[in-house]
C-alpha positions in Angstrom: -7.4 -12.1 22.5 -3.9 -12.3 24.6 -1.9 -13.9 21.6 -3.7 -11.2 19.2 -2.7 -8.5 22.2 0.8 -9.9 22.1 1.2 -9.2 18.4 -0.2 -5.7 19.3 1.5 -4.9 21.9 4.6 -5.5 19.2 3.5 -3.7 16.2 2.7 -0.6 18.7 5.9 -0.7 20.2 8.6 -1.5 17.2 6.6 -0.2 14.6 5.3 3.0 16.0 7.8 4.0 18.6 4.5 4.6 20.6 5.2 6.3 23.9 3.2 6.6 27.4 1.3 9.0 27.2 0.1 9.7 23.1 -3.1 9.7 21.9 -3.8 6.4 19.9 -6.6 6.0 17.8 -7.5 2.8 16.2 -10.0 3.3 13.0 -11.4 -0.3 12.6 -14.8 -1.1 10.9 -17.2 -4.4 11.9 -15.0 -6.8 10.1 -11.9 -6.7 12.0 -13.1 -5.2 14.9 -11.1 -8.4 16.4 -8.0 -7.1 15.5 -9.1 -3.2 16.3 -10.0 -4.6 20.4 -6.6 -6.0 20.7 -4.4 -3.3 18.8 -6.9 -0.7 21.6 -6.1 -2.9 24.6 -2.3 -3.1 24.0 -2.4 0.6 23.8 -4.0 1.0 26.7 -2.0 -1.8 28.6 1.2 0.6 27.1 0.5 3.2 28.5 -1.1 5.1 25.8 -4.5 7.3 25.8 -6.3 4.9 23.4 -9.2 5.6 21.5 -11.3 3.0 19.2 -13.7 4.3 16.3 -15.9 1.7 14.6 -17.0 2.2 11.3 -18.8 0.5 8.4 -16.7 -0.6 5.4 -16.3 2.2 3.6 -16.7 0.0 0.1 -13.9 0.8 -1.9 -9.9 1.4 -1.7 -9.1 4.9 -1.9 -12.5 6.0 -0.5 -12.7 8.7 2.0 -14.1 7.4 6.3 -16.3 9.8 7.7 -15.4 13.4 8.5 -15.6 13.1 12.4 -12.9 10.0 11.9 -11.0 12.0 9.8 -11.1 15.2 12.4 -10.1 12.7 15.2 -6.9 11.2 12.6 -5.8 15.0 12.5 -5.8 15.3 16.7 -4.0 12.0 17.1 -0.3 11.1 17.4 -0.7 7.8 16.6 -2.9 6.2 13.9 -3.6 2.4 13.2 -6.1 1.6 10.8 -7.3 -2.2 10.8 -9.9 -1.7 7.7 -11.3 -4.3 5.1 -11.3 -1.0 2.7 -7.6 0.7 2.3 -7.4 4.2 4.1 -4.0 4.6 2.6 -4.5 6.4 -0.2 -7.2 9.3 1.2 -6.8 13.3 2.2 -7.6 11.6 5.7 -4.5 10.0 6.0 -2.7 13.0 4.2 -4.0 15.4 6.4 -3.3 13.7 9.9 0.5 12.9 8.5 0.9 16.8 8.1 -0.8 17.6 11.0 2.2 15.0 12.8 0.3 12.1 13.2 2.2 8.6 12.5 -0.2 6.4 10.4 0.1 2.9 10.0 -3.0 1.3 7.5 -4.2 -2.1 7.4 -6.2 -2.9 4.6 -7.9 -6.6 4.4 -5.6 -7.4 7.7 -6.7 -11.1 8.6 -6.0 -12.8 11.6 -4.2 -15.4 9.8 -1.8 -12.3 8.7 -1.4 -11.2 11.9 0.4 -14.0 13.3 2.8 -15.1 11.1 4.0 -14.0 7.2 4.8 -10.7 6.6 3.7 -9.2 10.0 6.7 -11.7 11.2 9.8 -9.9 9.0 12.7 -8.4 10.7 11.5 -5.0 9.6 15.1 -3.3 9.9 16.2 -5.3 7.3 13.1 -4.5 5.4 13.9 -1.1 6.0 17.3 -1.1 4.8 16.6 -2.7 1.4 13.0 -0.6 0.7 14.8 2.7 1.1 17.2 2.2 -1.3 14.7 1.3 -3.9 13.3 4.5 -2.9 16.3 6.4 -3.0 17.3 4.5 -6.6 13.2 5.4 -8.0 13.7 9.2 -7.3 17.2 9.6 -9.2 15.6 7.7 -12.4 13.8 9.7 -14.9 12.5 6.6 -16.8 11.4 2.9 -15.8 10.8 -0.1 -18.1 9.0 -3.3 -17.0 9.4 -6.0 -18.8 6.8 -9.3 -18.6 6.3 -12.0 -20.7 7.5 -10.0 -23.8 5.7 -7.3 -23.2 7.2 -4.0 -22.4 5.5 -0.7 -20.1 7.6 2.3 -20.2 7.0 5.3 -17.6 8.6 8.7 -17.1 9.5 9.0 -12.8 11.1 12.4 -13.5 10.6 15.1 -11.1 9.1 12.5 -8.8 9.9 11.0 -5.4 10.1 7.9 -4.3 8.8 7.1 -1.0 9.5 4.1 1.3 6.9 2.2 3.3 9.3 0.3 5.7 7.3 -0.8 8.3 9.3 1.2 10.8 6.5 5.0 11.4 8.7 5.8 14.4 8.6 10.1 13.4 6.0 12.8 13.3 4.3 12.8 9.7 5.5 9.2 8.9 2.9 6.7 7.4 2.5 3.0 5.3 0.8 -0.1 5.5 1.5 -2.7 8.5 2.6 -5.1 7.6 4.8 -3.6 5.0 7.9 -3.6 2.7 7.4 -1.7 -0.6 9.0 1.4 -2.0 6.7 3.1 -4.6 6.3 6.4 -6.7 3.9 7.9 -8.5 4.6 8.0 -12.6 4.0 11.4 -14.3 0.6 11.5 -15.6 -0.1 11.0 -19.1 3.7 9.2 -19.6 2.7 5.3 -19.3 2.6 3.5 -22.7 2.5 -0.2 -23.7 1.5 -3.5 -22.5 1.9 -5.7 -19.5 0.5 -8.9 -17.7 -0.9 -8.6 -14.2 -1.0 -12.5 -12.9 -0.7 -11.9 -8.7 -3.5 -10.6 -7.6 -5.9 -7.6 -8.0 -7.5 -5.3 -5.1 -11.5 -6.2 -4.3 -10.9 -9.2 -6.9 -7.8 -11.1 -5.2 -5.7 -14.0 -6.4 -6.2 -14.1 -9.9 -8.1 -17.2 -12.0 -5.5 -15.9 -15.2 -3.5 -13.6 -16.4 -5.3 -10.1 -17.7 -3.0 -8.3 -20.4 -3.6 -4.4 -19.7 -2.6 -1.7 -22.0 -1.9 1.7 -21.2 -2.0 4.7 -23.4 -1.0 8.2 -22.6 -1.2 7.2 -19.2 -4.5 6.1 -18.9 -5.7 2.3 -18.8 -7.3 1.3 -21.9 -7.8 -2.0 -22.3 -7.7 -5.5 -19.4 -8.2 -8.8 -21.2 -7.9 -12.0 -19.2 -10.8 -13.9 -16.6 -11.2 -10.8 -14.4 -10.2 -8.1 -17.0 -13.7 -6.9 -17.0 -14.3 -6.9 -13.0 -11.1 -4.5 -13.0 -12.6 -2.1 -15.3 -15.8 -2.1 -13.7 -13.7 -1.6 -10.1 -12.7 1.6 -11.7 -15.0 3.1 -13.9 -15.3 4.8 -16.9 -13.5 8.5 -16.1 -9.6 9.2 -17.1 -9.1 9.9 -13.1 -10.0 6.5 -12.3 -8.3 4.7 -14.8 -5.2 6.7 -14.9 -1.6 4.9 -13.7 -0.9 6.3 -10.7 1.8 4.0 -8.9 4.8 1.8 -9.6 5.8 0.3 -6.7 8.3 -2.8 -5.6 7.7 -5.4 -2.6 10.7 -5.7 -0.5 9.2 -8.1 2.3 10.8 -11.8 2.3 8.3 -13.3 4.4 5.1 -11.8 2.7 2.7 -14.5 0.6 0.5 -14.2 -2.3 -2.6 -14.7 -0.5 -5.4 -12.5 -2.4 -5.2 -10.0 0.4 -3.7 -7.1 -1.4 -2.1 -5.8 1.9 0.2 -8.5 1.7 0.9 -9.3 -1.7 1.7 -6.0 -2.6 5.1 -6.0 -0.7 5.9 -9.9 -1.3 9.7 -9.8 -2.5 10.7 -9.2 -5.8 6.8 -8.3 -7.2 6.8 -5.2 -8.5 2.9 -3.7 -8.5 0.9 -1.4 -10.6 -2.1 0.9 -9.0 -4.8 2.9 -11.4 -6.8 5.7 -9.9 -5.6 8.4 -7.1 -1.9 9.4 -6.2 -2.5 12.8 -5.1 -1.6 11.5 -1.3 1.7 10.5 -2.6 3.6 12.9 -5.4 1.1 12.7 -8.1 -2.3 15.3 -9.4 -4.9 13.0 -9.9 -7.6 12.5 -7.2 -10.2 10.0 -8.3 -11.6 8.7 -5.0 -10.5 4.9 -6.0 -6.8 3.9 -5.8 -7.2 0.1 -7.0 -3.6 -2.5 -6.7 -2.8 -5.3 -9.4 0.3 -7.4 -8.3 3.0 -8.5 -11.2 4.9 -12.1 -10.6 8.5 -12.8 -11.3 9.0 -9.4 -13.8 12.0 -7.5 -14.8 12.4 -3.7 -13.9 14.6 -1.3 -14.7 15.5 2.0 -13.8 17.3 4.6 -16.3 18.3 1.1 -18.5 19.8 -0.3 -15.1 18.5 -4.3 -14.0 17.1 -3.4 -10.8 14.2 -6.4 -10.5 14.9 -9.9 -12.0 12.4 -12.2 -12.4 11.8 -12.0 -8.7 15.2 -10.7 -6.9 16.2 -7.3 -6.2 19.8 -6.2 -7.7 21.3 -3.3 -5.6 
């Protein structure tokens, strides 16, 4: 528990900006409550006015905690969630950021993860390089990705895009710990074509093979490879569930393909597609399911400019 607390008393500290003082409340459910004790304790050795909440997994990414976790989100300056489920993506999350609250989510967070990988990044450098992607994914009105031969083409116009840094130090700020992505939501209905997902998926993890997916108006249509089925079945039959909701790029140099989606998500140089719900971040479609599939070594560009090559980033 001390070398977990240590880590804590870190991620709290840099991370946050978490003062004496502010109310801290850690959302944890009865698989990491290891991790949800320490990040409580080193709040509490801070300084802080700490609360812990326990719940059961909520099942799925996306899915909403219950409503007296959400109300306590909304009355807190300082969130941490250590789930096995992603809380990212939910009005929870949504609401507590506009009510001032700095959110940090932690989806799948192992204590493996914890101690070294991407938790270890020097997250100002991280910063640096993930808000220019950000800044260069607003100003494009189109994006291309390029894999194996195949080609995806999305319209980003009129959209934002927003960078998860590591570094929630303001009211209203939030992202995954660890982090190191800079994403955007793609306007509904624009995605068309074909490309191959061959990182990992999330509630599948490290792929067995490659699944080809093809997109049509925006909406997944077809996912044929080992676990092409299991995806589909993730999501479900409806439009919401299925539709592409986020195009984002991983911009952490110490983060590993492990199967945790938490961390591959934001390994260098990936770039990652989500189906399901982006209403929490730019986009119109809530489907109560927000599911990550991780792309290896692809090319990306932005408005015809080279911005992701075969696993660097070009700025």
């Amino acid at each position: 528990m001390r070398d977990l607390k240590a880590v804590a008393q870190r991620l709290l500290l840099s991370c946050m900006g978490l003062e004496k003082g502010e109310r801290l409340l850690v959302v944890t459910d009865t698989s990491t409550v290891t991790i949800g004790e320490a990040l409580f304790q080193a709040g509490e050795e801070l300084g802080a006015l700490p609360v812990l909440i326990k719940i059961s997994p909520t099942g799925r990414h996306g899915a909403e905690p219950p409503l007296p976790v959400a109300a306590a989100m909304e009355k807190s300056d300082v969130v941490i969630c250590p789930t096995k489920y992603s809380l990212t993506h939910t009005q929870a999350r949504l609401k507590a950021c506009e009510a001032g609250a700095r959110v940090a989510t932690m989806p799948g967070i192992t204590e493996e993860m914890f101690f070294e990988g991407a938790v270890a990044a020097d997250y100002e450098e991280v910063a640096r390089r993930t808000t220019e992607l950000a800044r260069l994914l607003s100003e494009a009105k189109t994006a291309v990705l390029v894999k194996d031969g195949l080609e995806l083409k999305l319209s980003l116009e009129g959209r934002r895009g927003i960078a998860s840094t590591g570094l929630y130090r303001r009211p209203g700020e939030a992202g995954n710990l660890p982090s190191g992505e800079a994403y955007i939501a793609p306007v509904e209905g624009s995605a068309e074509g074909e490309t191959i997902i061959d990182g990992s998926i999330a509630g599948i993890g490290r792929l067995s093979g490659p699944i080809r997916v093809v997109i049509k108006e925006g909406v997944l249509v077809e996912a044929q490879g080992p676990e092409g089925q299991q995806l589909l079945e993730l999501l479900g039959d409806s439009p919401e569930a299925r539709n592409l909701a986020e195009l984002g790029i991983g911009t952490n140099d110490r983060a590993k393909v492990s199967g945790i989606i938490l961390e591959d998500e934001k390994v260098y140089g990936t770039v990652h597609l989500a189906f399901g719900d982006n209403a929490t971040f730019g986009g119109r479609v809530r489907a109560g399911v927000h599911i990550d599939g991780v792309i290896l070594t692809p090319d990306l560009y932005l408005d015809g400019k080279l911005v992701v090559s075969r696993g660097k980033i070009i700025l």
